[in-house]
PDB file of N, CA, C and O in Angstrom:
ATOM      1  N   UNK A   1      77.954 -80.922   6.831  1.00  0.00           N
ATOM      2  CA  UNK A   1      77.526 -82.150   7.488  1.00  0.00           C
ATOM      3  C   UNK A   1      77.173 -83.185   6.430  1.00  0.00           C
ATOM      4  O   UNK A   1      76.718 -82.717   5.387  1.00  0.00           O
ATOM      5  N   UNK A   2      77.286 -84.361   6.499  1.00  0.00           N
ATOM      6  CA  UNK A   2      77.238 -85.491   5.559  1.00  0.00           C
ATOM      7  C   UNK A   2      75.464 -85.726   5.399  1.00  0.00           C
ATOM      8  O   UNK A   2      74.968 -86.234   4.394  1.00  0.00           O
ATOM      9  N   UNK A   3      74.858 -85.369   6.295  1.00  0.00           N
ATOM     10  CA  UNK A   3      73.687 -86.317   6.147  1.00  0.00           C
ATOM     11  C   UNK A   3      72.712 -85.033   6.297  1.00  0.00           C
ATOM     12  O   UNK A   3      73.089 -84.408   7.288  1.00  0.00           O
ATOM     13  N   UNK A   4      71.745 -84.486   5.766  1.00  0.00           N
ATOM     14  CA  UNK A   4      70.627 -83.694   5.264  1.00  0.00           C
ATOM     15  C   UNK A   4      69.395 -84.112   6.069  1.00  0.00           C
ATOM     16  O   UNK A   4      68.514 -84.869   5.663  1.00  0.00           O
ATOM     17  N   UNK A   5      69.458 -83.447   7.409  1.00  0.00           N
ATOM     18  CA  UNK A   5      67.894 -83.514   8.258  1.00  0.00           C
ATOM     19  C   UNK A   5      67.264 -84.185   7.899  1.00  0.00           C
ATOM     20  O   UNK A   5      66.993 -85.313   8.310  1.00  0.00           O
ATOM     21  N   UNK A   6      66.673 -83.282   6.529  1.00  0.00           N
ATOM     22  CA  UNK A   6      65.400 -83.125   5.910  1.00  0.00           C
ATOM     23  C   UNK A   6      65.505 -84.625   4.676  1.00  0.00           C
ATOM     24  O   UNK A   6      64.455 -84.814   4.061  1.00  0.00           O
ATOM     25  N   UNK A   7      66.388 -85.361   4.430  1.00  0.00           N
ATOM     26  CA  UNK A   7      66.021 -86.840   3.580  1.00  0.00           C
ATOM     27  C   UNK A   7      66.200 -87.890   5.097  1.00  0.00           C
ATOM     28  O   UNK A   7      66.609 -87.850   6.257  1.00  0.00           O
ATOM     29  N   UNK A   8      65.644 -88.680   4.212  1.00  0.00           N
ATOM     30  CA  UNK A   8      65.035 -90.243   5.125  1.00  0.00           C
ATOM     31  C   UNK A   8      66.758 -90.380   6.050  1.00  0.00           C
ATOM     32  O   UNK A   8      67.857 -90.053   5.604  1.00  0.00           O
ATOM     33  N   UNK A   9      66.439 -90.949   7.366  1.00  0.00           N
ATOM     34  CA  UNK A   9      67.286 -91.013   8.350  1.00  0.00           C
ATOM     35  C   UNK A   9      68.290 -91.663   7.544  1.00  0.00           C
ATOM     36  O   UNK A   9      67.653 -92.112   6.591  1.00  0.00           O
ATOM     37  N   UNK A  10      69.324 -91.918   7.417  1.00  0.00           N
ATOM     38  CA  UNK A  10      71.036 -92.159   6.796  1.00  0.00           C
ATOM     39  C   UNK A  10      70.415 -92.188   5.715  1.00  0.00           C
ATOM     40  O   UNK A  10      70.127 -93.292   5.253  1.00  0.00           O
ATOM     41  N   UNK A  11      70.199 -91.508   5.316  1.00  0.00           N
ATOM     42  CA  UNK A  11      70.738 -90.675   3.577  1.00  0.00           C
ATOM     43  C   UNK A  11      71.592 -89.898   3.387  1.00  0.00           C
ATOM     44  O   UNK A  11      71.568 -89.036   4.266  1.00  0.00           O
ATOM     45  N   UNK A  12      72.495 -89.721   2.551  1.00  0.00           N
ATOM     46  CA  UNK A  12      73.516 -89.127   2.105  1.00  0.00           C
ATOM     47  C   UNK A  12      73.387 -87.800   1.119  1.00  0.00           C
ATOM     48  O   UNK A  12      72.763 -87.859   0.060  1.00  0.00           O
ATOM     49  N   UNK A  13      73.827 -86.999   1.430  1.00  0.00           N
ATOM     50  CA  UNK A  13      74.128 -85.859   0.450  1.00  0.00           C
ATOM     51  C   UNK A  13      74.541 -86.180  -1.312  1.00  0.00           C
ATOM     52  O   UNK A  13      75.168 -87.187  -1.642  1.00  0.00           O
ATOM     53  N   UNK A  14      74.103 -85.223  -2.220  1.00  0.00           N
ATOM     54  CA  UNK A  14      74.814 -86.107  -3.468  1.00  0.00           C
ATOM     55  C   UNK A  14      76.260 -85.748  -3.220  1.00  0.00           C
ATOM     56  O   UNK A  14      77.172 -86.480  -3.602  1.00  0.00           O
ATOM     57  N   UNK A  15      76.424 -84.813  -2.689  1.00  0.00           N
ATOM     58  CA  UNK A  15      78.030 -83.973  -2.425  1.00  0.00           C
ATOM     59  C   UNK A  15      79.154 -85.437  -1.857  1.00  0.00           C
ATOM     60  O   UNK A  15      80.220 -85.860  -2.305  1.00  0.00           O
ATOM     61  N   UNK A  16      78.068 -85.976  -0.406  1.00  0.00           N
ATOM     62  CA  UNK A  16      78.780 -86.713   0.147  1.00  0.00           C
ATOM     63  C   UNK A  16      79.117 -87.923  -0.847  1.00  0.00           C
ATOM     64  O   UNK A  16      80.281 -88.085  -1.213  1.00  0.00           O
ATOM     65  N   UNK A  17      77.682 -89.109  -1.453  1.00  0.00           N
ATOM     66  CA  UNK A  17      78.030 -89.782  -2.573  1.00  0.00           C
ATOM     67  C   UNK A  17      79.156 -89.165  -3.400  1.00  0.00           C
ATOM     68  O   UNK A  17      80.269 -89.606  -3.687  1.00  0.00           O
ATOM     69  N   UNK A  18      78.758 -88.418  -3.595  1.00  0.00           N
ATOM     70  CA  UNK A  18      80.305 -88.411  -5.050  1.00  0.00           C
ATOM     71  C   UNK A  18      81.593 -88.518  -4.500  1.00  0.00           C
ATOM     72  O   UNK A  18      82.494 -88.930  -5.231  1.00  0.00           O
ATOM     73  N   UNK A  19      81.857 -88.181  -3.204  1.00  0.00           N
ATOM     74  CA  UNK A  19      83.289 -88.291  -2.548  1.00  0.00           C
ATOM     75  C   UNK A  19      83.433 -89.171  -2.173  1.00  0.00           C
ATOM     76  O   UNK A  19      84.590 -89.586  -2.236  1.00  0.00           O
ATOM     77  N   UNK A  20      82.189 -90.231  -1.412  1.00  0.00           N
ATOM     78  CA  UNK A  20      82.184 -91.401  -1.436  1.00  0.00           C
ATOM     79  C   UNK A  20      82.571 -92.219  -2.779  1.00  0.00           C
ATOM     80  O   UNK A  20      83.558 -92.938  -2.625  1.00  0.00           O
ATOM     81  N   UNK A  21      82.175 -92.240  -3.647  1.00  0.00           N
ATOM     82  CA  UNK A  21      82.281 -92.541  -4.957  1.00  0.00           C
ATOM     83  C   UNK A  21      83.736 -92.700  -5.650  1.00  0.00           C
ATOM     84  O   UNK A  21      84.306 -93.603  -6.261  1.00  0.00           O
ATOM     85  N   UNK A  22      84.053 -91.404  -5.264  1.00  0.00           N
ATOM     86  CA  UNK A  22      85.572 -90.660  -5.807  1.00  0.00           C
ATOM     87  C   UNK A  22      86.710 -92.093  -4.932  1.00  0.00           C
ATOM     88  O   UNK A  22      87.614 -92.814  -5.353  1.00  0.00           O
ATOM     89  N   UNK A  23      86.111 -91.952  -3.757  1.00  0.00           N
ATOM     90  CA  UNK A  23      87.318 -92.524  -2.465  1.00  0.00           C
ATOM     91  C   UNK A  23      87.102 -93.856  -3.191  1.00  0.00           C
ATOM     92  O   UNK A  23      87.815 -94.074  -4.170  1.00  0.00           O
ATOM     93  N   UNK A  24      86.323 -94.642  -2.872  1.00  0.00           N
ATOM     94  CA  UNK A  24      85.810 -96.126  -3.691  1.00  0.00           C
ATOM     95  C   UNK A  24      86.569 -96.681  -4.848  1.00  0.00           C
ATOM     96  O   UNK A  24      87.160 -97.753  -4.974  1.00  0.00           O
ATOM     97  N   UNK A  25      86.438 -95.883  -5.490  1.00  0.00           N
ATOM     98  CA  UNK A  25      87.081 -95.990  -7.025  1.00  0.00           C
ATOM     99  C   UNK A  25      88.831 -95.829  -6.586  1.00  0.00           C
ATOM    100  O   UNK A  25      89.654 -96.646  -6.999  1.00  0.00           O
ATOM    101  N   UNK A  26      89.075 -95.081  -6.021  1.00  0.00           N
ATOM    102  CA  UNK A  26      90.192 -94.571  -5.959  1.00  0.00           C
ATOM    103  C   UNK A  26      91.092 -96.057  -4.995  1.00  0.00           C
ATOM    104  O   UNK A  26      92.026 -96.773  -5.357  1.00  0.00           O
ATOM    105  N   UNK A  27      90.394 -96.039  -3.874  1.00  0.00           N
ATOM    106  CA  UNK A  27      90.837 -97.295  -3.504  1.00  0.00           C
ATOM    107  C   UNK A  27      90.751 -98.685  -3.643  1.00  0.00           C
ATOM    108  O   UNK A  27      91.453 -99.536  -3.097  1.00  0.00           O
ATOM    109  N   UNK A  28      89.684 -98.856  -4.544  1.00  0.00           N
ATOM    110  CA  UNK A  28      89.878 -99.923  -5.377  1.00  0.00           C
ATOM    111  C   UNK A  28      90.890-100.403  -6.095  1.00  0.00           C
ATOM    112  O   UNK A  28      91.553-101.439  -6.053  1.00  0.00           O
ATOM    113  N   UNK A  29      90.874 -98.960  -7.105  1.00  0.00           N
ATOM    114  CA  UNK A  29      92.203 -98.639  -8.164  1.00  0.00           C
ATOM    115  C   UNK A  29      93.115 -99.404  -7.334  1.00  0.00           C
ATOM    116  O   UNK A  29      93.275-100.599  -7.582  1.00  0.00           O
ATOM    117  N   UNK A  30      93.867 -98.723  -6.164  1.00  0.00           N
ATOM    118  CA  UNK A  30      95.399 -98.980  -5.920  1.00  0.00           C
ATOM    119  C   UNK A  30      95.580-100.314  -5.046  1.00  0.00           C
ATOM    120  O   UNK A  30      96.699-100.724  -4.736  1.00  0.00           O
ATOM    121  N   UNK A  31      94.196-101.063  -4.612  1.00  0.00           N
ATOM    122  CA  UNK A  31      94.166-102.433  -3.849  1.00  0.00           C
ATOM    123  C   UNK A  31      94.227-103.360  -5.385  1.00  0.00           C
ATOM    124  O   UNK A  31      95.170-104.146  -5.473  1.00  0.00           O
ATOM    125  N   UNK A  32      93.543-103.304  -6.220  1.00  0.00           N
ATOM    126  CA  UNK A  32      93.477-104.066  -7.691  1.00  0.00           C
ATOM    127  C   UNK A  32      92.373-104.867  -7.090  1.00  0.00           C
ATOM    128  O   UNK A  32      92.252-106.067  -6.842  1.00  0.00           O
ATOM    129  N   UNK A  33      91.674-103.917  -6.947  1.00  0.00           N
ATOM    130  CA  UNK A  33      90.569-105.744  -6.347  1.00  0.00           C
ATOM    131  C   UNK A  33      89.305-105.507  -7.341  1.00  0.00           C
ATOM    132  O   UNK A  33      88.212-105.103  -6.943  1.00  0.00           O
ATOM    133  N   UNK A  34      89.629-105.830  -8.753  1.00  0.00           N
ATOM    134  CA  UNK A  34      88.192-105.621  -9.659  1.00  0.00           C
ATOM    135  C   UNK A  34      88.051-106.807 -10.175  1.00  0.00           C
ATOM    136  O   UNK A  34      88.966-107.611  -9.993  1.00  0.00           O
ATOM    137  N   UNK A  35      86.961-107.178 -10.888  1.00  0.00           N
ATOM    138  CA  UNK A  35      86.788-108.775 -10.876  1.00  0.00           C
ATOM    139  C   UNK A  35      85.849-109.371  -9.992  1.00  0.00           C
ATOM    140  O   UNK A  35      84.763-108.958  -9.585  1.00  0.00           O
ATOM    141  N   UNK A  36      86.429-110.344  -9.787  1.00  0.00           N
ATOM    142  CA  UNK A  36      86.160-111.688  -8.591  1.00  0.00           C
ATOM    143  C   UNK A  36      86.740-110.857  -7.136  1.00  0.00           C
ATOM    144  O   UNK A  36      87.178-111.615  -6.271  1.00  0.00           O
ATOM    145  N   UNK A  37      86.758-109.799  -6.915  1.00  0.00           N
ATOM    146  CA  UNK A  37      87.017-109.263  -5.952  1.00  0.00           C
ATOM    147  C   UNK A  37      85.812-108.434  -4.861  1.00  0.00           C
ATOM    148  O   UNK A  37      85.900-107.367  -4.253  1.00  0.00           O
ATOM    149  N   UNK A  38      84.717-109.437  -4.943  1.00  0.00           N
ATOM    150  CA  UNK A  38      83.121-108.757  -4.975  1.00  0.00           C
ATOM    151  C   UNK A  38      83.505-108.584  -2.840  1.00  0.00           C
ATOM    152  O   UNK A  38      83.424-107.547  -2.183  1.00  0.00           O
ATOM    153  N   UNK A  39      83.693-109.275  -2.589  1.00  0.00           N
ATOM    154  CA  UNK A  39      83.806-109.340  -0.842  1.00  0.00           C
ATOM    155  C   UNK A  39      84.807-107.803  -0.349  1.00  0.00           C
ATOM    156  O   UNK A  39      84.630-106.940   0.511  1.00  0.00           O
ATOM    157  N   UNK A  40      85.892-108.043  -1.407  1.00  0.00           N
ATOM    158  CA  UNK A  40      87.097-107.036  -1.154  1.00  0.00           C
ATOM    159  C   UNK A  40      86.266-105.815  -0.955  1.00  0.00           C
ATOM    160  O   UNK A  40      86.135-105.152   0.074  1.00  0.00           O
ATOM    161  N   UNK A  41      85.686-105.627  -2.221  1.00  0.00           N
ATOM    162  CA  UNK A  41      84.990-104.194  -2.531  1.00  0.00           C
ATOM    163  C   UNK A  41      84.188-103.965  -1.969  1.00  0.00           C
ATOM    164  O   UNK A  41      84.233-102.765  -1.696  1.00  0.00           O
ATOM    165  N   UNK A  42      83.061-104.598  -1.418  1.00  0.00           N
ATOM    166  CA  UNK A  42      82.048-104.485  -0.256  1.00  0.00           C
ATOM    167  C   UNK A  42      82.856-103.878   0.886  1.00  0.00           C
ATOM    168  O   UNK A  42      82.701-102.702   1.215  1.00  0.00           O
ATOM    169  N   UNK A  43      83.799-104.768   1.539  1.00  0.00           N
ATOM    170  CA  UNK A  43      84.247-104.061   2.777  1.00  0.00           C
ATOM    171  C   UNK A  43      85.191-102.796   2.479  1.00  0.00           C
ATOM    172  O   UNK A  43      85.720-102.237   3.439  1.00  0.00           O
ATOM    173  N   UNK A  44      85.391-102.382   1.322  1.00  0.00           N
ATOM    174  CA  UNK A  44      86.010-101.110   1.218  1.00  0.00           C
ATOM    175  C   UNK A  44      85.105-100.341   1.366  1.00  0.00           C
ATOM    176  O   UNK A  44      85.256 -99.341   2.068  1.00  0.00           O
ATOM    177  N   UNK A  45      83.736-100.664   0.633  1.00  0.00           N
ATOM    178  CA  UNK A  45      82.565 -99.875   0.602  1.00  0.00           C
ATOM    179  C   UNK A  45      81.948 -99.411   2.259  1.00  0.00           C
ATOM    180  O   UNK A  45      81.168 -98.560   2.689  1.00  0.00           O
ATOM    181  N   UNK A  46      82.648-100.314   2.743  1.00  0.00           N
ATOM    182  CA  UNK A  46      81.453-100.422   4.276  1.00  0.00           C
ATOM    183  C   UNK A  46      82.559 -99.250   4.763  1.00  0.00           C
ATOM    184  O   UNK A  46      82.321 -98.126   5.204  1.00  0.00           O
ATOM    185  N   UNK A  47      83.880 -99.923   4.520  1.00  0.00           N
ATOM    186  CA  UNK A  47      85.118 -98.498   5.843  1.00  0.00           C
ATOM    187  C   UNK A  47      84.981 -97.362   5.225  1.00  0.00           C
ATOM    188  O   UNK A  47      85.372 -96.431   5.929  1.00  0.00           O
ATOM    189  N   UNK A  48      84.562 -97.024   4.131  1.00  0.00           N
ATOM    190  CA  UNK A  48      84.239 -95.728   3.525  1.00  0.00           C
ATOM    191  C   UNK A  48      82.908 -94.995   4.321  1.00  0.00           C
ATOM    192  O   UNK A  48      82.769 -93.865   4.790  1.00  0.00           O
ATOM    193  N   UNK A  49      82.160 -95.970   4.260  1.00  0.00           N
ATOM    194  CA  UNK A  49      80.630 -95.461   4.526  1.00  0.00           C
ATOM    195  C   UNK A  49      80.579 -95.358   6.258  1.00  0.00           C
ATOM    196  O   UNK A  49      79.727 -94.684   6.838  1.00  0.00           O
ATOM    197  N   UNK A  50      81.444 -95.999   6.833  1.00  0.00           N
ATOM    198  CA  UNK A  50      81.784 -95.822   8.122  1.00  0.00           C
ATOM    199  C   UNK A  50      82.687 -94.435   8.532  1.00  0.00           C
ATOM    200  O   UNK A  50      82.369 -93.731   9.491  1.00  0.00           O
ATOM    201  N   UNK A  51      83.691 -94.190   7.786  1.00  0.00           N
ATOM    202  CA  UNK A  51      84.405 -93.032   7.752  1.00  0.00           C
ATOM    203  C   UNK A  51      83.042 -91.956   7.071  1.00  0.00           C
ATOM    204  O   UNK A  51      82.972 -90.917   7.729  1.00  0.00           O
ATOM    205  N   UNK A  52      82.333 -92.002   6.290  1.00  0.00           N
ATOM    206  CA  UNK A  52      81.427 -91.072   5.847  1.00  0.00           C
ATOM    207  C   UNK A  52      80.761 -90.422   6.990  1.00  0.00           C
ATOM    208  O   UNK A  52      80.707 -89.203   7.151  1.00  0.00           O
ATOM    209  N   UNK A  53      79.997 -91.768   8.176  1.00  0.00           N
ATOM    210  CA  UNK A  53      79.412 -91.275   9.134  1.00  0.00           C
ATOM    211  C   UNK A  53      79.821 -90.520  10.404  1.00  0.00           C
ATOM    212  O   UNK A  53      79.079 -90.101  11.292  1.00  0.00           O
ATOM    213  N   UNK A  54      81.458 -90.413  10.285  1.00  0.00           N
ATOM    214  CA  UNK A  54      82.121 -89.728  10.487  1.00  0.00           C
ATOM    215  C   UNK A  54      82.041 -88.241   9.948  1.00  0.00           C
ATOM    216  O   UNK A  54      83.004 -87.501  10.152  1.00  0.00           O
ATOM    217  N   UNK A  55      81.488 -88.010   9.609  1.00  0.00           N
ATOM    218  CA  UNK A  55      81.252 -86.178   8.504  1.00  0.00           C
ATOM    219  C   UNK A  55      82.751 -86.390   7.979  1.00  0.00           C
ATOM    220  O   UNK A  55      83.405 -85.354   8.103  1.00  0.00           O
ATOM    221  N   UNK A  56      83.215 -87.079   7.622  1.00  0.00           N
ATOM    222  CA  UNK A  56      84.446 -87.024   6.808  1.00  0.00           C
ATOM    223  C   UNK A  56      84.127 -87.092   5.312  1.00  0.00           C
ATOM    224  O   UNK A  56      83.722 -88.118   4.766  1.00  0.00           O
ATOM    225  N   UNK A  57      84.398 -85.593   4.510  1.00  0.00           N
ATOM    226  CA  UNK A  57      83.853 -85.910   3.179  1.00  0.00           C
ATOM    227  C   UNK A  57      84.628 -85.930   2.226  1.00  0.00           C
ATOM    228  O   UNK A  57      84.182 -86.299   1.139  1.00  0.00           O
ATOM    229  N   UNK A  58      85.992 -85.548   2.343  1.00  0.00           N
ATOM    230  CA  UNK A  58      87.076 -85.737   1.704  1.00  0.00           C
ATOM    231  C   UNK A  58      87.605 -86.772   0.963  1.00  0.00           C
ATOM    232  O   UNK A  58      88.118 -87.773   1.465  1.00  0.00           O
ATOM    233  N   UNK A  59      87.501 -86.574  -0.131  1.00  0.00           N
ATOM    234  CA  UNK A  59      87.589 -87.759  -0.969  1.00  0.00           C
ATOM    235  C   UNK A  59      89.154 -88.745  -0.488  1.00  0.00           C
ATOM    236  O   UNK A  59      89.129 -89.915  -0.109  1.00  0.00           O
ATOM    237  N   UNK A  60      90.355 -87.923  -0.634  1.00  0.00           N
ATOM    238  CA  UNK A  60      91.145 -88.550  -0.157  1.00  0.00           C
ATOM    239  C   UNK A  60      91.225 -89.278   1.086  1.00  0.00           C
ATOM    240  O   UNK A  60      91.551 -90.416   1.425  1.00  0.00           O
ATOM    241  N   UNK A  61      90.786 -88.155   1.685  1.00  0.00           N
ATOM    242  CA  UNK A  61      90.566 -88.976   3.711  1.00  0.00           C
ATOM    243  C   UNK A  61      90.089 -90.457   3.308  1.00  0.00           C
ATOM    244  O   UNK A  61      90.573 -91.587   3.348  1.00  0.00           O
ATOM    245  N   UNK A  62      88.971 -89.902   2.927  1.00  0.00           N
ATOM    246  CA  UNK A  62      87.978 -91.257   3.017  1.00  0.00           C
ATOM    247  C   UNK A  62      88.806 -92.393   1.897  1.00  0.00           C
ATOM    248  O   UNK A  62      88.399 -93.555   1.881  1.00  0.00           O
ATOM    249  N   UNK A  63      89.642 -92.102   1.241  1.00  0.00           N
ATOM    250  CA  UNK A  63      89.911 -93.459   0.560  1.00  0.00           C
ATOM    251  C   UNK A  63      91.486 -93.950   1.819  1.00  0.00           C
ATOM    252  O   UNK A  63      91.972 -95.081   1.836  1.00  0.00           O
ATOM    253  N   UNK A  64      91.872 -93.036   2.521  1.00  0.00           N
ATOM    254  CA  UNK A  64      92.942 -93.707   3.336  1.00  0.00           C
ATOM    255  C   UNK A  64      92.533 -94.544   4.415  1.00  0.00           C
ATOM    256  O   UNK A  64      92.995 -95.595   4.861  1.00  0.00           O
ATOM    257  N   UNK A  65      91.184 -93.561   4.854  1.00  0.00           N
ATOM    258  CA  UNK A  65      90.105 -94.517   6.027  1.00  0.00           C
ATOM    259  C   UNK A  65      90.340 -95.848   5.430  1.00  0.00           C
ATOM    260  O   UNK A  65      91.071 -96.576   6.101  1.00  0.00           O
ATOM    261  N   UNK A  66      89.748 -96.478   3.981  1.00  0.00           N
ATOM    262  CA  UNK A  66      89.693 -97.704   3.447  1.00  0.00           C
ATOM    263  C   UNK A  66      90.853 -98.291   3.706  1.00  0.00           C
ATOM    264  O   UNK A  66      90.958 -99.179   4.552  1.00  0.00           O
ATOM    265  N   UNK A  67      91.874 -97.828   2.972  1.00  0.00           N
ATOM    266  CA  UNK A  67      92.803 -98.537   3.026  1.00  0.00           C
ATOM    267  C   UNK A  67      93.583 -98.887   4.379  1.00  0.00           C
ATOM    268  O   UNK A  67      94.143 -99.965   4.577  1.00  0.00           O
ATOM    269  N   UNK A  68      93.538 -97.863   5.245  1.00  0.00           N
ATOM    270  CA  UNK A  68      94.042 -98.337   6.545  1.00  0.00           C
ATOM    271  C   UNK A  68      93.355 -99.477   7.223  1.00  0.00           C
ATOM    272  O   UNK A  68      93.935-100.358   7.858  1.00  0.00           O
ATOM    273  N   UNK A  69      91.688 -99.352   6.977  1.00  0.00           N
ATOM    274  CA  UNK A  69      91.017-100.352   7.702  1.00  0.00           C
ATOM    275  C   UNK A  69      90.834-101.515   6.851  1.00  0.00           C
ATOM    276  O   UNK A  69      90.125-102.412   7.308  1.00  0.00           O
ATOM    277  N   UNK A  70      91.536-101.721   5.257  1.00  0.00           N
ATOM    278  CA  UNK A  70      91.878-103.322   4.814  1.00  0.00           C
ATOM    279  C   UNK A  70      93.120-103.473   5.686  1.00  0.00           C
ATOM    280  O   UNK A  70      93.169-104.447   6.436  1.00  0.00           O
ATOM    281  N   UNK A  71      94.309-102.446   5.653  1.00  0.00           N
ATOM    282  CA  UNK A  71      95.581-103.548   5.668  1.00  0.00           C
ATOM    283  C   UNK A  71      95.077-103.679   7.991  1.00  0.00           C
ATOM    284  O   UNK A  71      95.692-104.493   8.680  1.00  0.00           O
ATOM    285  N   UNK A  72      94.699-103.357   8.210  1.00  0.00           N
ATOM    286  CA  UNK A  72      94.233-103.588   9.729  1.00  0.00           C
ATOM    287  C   UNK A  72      93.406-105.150   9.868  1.00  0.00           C
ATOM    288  O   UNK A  72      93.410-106.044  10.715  1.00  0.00           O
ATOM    289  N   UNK A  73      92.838-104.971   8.788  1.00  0.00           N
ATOM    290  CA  UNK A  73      92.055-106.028   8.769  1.00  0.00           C
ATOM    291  C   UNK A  73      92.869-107.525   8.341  1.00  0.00           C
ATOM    292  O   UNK A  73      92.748-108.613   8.904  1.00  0.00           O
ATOM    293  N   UNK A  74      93.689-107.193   7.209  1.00  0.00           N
ATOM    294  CA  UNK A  74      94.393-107.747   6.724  1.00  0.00           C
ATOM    295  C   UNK A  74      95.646-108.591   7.483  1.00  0.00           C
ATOM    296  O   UNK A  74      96.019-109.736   7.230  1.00  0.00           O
ATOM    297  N   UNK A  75      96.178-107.646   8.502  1.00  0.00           N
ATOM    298  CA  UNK A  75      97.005-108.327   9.773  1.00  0.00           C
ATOM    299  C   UNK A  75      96.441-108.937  10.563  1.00  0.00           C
ATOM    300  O   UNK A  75      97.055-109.590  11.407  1.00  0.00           O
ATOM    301  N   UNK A  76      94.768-108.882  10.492  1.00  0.00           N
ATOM    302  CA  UNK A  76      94.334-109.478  11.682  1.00  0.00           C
ATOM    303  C   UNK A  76      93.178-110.469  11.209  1.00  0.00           C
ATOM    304  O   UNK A  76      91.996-110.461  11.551  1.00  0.00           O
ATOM    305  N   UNK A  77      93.926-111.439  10.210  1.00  0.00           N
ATOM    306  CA  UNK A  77      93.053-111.977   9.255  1.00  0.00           C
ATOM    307  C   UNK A  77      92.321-113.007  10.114  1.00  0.00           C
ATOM    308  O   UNK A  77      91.155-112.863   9.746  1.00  0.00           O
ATOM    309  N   UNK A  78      92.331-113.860  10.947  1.00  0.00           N
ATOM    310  CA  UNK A  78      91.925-114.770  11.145  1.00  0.00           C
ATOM    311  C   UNK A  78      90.714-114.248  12.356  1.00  0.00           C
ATOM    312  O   UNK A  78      89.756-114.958  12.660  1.00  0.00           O
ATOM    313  N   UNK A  79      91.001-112.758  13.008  1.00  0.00           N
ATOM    314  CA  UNK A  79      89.771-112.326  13.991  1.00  0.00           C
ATOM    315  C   UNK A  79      89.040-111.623  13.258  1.00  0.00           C
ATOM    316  O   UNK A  79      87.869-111.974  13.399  1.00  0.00           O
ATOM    317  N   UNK A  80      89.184-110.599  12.369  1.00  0.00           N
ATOM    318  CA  UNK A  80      88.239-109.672  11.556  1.00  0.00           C
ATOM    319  C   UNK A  80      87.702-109.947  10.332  1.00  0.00           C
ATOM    320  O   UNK A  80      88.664-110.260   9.631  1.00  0.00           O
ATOM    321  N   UNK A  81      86.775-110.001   9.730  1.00  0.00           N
ATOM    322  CA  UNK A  81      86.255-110.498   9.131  1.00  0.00           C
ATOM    323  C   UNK A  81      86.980-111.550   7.702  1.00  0.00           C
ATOM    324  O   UNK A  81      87.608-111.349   6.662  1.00  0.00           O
ATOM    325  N   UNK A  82      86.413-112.718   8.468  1.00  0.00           N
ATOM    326  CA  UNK A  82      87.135-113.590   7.599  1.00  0.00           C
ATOM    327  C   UNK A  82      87.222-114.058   6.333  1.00  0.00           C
ATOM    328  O   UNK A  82      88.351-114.073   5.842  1.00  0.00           O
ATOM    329  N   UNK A  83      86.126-114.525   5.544  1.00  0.00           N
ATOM    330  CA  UNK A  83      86.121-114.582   4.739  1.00  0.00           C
ATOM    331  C   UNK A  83      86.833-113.353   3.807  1.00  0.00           C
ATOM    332  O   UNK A  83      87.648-113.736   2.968  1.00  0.00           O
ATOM    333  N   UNK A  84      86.532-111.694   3.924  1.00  0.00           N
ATOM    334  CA  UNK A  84      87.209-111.597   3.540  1.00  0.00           C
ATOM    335  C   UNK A  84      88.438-111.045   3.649  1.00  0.00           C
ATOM    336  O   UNK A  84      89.028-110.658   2.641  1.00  0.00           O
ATOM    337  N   UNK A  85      89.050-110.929   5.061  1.00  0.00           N
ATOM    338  CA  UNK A  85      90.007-110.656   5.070  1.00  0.00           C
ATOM    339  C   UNK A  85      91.247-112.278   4.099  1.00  0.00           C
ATOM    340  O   UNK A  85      92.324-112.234   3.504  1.00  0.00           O
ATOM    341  N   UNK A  86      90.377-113.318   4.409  1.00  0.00           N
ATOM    342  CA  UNK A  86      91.102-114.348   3.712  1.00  0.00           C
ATOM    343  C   UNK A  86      91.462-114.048   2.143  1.00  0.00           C
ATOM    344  O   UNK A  86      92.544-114.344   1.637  1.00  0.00           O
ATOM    345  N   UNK A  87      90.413-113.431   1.477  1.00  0.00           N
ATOM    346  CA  UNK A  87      90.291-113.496   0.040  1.00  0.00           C
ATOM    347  C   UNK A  87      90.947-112.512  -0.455  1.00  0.00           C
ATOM    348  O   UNK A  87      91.304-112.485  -1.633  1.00  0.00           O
ATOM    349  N   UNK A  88      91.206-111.490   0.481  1.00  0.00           N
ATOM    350  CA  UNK A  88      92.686-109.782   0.480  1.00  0.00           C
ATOM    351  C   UNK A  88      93.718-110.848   0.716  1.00  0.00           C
ATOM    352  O   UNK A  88      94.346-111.085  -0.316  1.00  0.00           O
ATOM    353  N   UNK A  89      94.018-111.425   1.549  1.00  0.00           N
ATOM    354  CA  UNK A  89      94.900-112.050   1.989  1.00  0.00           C
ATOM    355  C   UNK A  89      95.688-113.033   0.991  1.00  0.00           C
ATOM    356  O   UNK A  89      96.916-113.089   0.922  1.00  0.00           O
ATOM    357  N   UNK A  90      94.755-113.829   0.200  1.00  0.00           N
ATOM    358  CA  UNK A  90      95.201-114.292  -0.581  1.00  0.00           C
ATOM    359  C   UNK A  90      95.626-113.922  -2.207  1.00  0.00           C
ATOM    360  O   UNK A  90      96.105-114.595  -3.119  1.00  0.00           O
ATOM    361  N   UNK A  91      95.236-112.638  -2.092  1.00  0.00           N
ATOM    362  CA  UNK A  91      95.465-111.935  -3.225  1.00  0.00           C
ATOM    363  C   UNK A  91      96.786-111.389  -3.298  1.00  0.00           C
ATOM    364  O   UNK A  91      97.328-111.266  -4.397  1.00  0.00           O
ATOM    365  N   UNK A  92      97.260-111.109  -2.423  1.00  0.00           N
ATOM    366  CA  UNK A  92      98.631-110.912  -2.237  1.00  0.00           C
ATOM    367  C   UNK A  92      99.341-111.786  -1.916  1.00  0.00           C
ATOM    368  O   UNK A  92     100.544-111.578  -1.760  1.00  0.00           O
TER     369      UNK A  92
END
């Protein structure tokens, strides 16, 4: 299970962080969003941590969660979050 009774209500496992961690990095890597890419990486951070609360701890899972829910976001630039779906958007 991702989240440990016994620490403060949504706290994370270190097990879970590091796969979180692992996925992050990983999908960062293959989006290129380092830099001036501070919005990009937040919302990768959030579909990760959303797939996390999912008990999904799989490092890979969780970096496809990301990436499926940029390029989703990404087609649907002008309803889902805009700013940065604009700033993915324009990166490509």
């Amino acid at each position: 299970m991702t989240i440990n009774p016994f620490t403060t209500q949504g706290a994370f496992e270190p097990e879970a962080t590091a796969a979180m961690g692992e996925a992050f990095d990983a999908a960062c890597k293959e989006l290129h969003c380092t830099g001036p890419f501070a919005r990009v990486r937040e919302f990768v951070a959030a579909l990760i941590v959303a797939a996390a609360w999912q008990c999904e701890l799989d490092p890979a899972r969780l970096r496809m969660a990301a990436l499926a829910g940029f390029a989703i976001a990404k087609s649907h630039t002008p309803r889902i979050a805009p700013k940065v779906a604009r700033t993915a958007a324009s990166y490509y």
